[in-house]
C-alpha positions in Angstrom: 38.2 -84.3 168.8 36.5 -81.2 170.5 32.9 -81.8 170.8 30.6 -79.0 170.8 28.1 -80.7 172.9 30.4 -80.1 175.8 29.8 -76.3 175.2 26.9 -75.8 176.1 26.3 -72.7 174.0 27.6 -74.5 170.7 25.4 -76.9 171.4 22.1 -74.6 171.8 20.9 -74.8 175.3 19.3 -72.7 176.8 21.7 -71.2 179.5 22.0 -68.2 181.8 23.5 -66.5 179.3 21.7 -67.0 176.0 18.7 -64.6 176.4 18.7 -61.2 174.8 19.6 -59.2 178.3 22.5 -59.8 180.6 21.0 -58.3 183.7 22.4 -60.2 186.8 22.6 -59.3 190.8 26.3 -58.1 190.4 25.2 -55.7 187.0 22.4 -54.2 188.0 23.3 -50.5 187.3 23.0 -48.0 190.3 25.3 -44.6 189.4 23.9 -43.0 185.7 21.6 -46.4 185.4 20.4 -43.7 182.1 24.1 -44.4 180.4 23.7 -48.6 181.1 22.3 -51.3 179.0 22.4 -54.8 179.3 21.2 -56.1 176.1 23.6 -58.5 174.8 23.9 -57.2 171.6 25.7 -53.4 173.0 27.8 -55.6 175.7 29.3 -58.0 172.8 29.7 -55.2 170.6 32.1 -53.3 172.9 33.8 -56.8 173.6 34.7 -57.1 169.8 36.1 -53.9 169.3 37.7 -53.9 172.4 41.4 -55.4 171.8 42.3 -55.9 175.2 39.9 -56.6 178.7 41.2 -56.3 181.9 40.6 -59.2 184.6 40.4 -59.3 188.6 42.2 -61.8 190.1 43.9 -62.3 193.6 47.0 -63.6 194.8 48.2 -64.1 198.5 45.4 -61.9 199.8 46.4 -59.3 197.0 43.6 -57.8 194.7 44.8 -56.8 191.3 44.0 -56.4 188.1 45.5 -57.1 184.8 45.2 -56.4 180.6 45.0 -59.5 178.3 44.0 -60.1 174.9 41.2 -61.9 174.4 37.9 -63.0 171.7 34.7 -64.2 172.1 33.1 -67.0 170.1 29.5 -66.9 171.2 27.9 -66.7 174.5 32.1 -67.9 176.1 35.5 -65.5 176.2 38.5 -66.8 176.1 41.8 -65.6 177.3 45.6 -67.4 177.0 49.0 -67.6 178.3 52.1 -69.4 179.5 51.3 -72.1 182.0 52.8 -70.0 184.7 51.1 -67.3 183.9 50.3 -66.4 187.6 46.9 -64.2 186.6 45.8 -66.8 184.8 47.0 -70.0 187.2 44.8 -67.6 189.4 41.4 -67.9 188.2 42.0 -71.6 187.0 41.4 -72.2 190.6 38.6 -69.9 191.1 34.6 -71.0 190.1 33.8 -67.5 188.7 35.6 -64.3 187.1 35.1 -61.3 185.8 36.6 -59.2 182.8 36.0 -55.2 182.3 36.4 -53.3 178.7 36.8 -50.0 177.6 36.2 -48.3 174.4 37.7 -44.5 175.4 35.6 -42.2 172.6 36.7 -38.8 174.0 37.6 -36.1 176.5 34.9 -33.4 177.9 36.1 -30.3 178.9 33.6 -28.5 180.9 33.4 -25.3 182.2 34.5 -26.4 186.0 37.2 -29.0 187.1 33.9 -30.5 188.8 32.1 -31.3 185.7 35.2 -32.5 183.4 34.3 -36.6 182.1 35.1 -38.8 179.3 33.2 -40.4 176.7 33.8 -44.1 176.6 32.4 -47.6 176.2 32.9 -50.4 178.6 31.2 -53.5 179.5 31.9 -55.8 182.5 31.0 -59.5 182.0 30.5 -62.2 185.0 30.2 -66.1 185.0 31.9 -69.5 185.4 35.3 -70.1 184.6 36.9 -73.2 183.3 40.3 -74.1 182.0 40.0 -75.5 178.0 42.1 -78.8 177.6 40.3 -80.2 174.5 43.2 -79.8 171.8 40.8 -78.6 169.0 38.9 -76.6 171.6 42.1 -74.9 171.9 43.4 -74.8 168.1 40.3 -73.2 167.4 40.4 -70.8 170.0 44.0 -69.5 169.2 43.1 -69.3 165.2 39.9 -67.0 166.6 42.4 -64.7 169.0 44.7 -64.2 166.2 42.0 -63.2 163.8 40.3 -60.9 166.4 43.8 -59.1 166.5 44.6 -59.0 162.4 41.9 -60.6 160.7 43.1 -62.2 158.1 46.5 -63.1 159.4 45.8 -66.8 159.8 45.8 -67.5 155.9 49.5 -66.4 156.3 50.6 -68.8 159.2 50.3 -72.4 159.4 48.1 -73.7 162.2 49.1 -74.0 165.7 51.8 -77.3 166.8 50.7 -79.8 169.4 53.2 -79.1 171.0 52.5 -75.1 171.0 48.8 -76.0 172.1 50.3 -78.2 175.3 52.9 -75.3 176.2 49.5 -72.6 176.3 46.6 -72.3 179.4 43.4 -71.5 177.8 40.5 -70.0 180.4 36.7 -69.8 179.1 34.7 -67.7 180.9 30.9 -67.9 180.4 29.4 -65.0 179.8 26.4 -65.2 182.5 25.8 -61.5 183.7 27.0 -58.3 181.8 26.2 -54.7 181.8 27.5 -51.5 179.4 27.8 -48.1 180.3 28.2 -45.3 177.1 28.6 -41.8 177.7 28.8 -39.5 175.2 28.2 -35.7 174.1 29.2 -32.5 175.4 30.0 -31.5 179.3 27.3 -31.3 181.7 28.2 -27.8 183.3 25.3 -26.9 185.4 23.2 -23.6 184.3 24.5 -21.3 186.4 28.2 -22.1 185.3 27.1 -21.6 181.3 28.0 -17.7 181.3 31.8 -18.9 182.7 33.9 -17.4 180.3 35.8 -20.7 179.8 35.4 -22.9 176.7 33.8 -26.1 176.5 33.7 -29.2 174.4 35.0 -32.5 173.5 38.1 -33.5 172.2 37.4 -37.0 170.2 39.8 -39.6 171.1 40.5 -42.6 168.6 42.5 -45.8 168.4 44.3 -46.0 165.0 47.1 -48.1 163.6 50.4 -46.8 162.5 52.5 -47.9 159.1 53.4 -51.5 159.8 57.3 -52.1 160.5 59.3 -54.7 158.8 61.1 -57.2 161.1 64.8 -56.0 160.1 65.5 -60.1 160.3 63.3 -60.2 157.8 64.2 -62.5 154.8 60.8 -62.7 152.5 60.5 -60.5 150.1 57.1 -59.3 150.3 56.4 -56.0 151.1 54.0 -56.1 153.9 51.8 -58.7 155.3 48.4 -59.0 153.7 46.9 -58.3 157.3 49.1 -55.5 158.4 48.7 -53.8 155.5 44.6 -54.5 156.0 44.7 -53.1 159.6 46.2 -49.8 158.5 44.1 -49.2 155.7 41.4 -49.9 157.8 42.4 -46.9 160.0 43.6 -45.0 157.3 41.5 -43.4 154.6 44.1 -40.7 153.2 45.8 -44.4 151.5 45.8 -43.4 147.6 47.5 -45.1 144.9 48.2 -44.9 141.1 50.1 -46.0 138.1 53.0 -44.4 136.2 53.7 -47.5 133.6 54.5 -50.4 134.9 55.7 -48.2 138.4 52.9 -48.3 141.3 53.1 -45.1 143.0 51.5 -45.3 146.6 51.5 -43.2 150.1 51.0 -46.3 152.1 53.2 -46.2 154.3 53.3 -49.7 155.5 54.7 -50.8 151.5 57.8 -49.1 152.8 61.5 -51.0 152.5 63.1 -49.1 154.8 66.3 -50.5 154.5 66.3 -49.7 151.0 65.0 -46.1 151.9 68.0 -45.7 155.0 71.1 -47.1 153.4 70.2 -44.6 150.2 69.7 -41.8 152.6 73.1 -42.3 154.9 75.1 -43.7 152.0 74.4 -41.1 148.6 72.2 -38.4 149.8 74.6 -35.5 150.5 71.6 -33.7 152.6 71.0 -36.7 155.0 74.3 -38.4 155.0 75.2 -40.6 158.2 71.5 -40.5 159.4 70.7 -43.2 161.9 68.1 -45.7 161.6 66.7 -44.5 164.6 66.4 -41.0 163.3 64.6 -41.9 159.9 61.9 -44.1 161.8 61.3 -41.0 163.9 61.1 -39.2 161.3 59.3 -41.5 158.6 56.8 -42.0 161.9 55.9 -38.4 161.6 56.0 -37.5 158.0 53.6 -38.3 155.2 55.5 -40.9 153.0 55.5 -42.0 149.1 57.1 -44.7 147.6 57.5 -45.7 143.8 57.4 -49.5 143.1 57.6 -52.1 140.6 57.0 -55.4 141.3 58.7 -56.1 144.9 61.5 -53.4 144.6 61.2 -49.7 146.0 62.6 -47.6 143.3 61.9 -44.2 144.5 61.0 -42.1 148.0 59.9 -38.7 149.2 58.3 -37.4 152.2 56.6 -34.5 153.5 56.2 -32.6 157.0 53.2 -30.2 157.1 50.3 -28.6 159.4 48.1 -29.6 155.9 47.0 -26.0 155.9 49.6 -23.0 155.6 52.8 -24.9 155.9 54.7 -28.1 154.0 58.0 -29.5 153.8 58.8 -31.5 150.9 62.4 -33.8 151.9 64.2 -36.8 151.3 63.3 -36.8 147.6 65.2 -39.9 145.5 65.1 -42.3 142.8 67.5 -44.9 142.7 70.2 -44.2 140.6 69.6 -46.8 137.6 66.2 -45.8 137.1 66.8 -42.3 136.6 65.6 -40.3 133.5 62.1 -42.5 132.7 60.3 -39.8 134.4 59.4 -41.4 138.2 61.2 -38.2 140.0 58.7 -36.1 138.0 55.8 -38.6 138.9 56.5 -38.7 142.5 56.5 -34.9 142.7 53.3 -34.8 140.7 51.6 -37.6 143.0 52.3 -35.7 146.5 50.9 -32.5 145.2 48.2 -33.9 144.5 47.4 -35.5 148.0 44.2 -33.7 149.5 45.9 -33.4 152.4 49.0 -30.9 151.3 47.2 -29.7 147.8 46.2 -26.6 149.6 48.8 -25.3 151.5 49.7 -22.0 151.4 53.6 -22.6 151.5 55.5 -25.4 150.3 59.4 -25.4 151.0 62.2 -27.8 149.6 65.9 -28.1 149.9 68.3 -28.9 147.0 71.2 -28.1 145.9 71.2 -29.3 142.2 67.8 -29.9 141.3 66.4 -26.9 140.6 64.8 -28.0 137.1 62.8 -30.5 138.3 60.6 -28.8 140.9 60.6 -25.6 138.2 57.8 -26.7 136.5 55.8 -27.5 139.3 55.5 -23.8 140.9 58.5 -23.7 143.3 60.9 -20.4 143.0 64.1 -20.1 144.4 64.9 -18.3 147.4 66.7 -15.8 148.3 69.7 -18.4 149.5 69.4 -20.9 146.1 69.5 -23.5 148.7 65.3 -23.4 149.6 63.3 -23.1 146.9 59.3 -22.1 147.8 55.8 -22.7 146.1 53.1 -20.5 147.0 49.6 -21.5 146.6 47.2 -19.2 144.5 45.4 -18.0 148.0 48.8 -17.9 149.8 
């Protein structure tokens, strides 16, 4: 069994790398020492949020330097990977390592090429590094790098084989010395390049998650994984939902059956006919989507293309054929408009060629063709 007295930091002592600050002979900060810390608290902070870290290695008189995930549990990070992994075969033969992260927050645009930066977070961390061969060292280690990715995502897997935790290398690297560096805020022009008539900012930078994709091998019938569907509302706030009966209508993106929404497209849509699956993830990937549910089945779809301010593009509208007439088309139309982020626009266009009553009552007019219809907001 995996004894936390072999860890030192489990087990409480007092070691290099337990006090409050980091500061070490290969952190001490020399270049913009203003934008460094090395409190431990701001290093393991950037560590956490950090989903990859870079480490140094050599090979055959070769420096290089490669990404990994990675999670810290206390005062040790922890990296994995095939036993041949040649990185990490690498620095199983070394006595130290070190591991870099970055946190990129923005870009700065100054008034000169010369002053032009980037706001960021990183850390670099320093210290001992040992291979783990304890096999609930390791179990417990994989369970923490799978949580640092999804958290959450370990209720819906069974733990890790023996015969998984043979086939893996495990490193721990102690976390001895460590140093962050933060920049942030607006370009640094010097005062005799403010009058430049050039502009000047930031442009923020952020890492977000996309709609999660079902695995077309798929064979459950859930709709999306617990912790999928956690990491994208995470990232997402826009996420609304509500209730039409017993029909949950949702623009999560991620509930999406897309095989359900393609075969209905390509196979009785007139207007979409023969589309690839290829094509609808592009375009799904770059739309605003709405689904209507009940239970585990998709029973409806639209989607919308927009610049959420003068311009939308309302397509792909459909309920499947035996739930037709209860109202959901009606619902789903209803639901979109009211989505803050295309209530306003100032023009809303659709296509159809027979369903002119049912986007009537909401505002849209036919055009000039018959085959576009438009909706005009009240300040358009």
């Amino acid at each position: 069994m995996y004894n936390p007295s072999r860890n030192p930091v489990a087990a409480g002592q007092n070691t290099p790398g337990s006090a409050a600050t980091l500061l070490g002979r290969q952190t001490r900060l020399k270049r913009h020492p203003e934008r460094g810390s090395h409190e431990r608290t701001g290093v393991e902070a950037i560590i956490d949020e950090a989903l990859l870290c870079h480490l140094a290695f050599v090979v055959d008189g070769q420096a290089m330097a490669l990404p990994t995930a990675h999670v810290r549990i206390d005062e040790q990070l922890y990296v994995h990977g095939a036993l041949a992994n040649r990185m990490l075969c690498s620095l199983r033969a070394a006595t130290r390592a070190s591991a870099t992260f970055t946190l990129l927050d923005g870009l700065v645009l100054a008034r000169t090429a010369f002053h032009h930066s980037m706001n960021f977070r990183s850390a670099i961390v320093f210290g001992p590094i040992i291979e783990v061969t304890d096999l609930d060292e390791k179990r417990l280690v994989l369970h923490a790098l799978v949580e640092h990715m999804a958290p959450g995502r370990m209720q819906e897997l069974g733990p890790a084989s023996e015969a998984e935790l043979n086939t893996t290398l495990v490193l721990r690297l102690s976390i001895e010395e460590a140093s962050a560096k933060v920049r942030s805020g607006p370009p640094l022009d010097a005062a005799a390049d403010h009058a430049l008539p050039v502009w000047a900012g930031e442009v923020p930078v952020e890492l977000r998650t996309r709609p999660a994709r079902r695995d077309p091998g798929l064979h459950v019938q859930q709709l999306v994984s617990n912790a999928a569907a956690a990491q994208v509302a995470r990232h997402n706030s826009e996420i609304s939902e509500r209730w039409h009966g017993d029909c949950l209508l949702s623009s999560d993106a991620s509930r999406l059956q897309f095989e359900f929404v393609h075969r209905f497209l390509a196979e009785q849509s007139y207007w979409a006919r023969g589309v690839t699956q290829a094509a609808l993830r592009e375009a799904l990937d770059h739309s605003l989507c709405f689904g209507v549910y009940q239970a585990n089945e998709q029973l409806g779809f639209a989607r919308v293309v927009s610049d959420r301010t003068r311009f939308a593009y309302l397509a792909d509208v459909f309920v499947r054929d035996d739930r037709r007439g209860r109202g959901l088309g009606r619902a789903l139309i209803e639901f979109v408009l009211a989505q803050p982020a295309v209530r306003n626009v100032e023009r809303f266009l659709l296509g159809t060629r027979d369903a002119h009553a049912l986007y009537e009552p909401f505002g849209w007019e036919r055009a000039a063709s018959d085959r576009f219809m438009v909706r005009l907001s009240s300040r358009g």
